[in-house]
N, C-alpha and C positions, 0 to 999 in steps of 0.2 A: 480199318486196315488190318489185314493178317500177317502176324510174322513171320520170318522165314522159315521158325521151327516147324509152326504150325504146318504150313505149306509143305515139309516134308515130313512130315506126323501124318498128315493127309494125302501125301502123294504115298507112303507104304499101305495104308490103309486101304488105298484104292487096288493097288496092282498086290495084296496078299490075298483080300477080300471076294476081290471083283475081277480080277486078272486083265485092268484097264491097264497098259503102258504110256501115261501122258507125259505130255513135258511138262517142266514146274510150271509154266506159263499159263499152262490150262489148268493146272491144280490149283493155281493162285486165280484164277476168271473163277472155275469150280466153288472155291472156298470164298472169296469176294459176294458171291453171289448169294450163298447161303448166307452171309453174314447179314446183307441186306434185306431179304429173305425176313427171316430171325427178329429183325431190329423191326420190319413193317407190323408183326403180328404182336407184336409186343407194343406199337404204339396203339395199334385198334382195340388190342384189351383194355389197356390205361384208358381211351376214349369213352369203350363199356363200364367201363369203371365208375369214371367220373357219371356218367348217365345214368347210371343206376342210385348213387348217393344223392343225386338232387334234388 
């Protein structure tokens, strides 16, 4: 889950960055998504991990 800091940490970084105007709603689907994103690549290295030590 993303905080609501985060979520507008993330909603200025989009519309200074990128000159996207979204609503928190989308910043938070946005940032939600990367998060799970993030977490999937991070368990298939751990997987790589473990396969390689055995």
């Amino acid at each position: 889950m993303i905080s609501h800091k985060l979520v507008l940490e993330l909603k200025q970084i989009l519309e200074e960055d990128y000159g996207a105007k979204l609503s928190l709603e989308e910043v938070y689907e946005i940032g939600s998504s990367w998060i799970s994103f993030v977490e999937l690549l991070v368990k298939i290295e751990q997987k790589q991990i473990c396969k390689k030590q055995s």
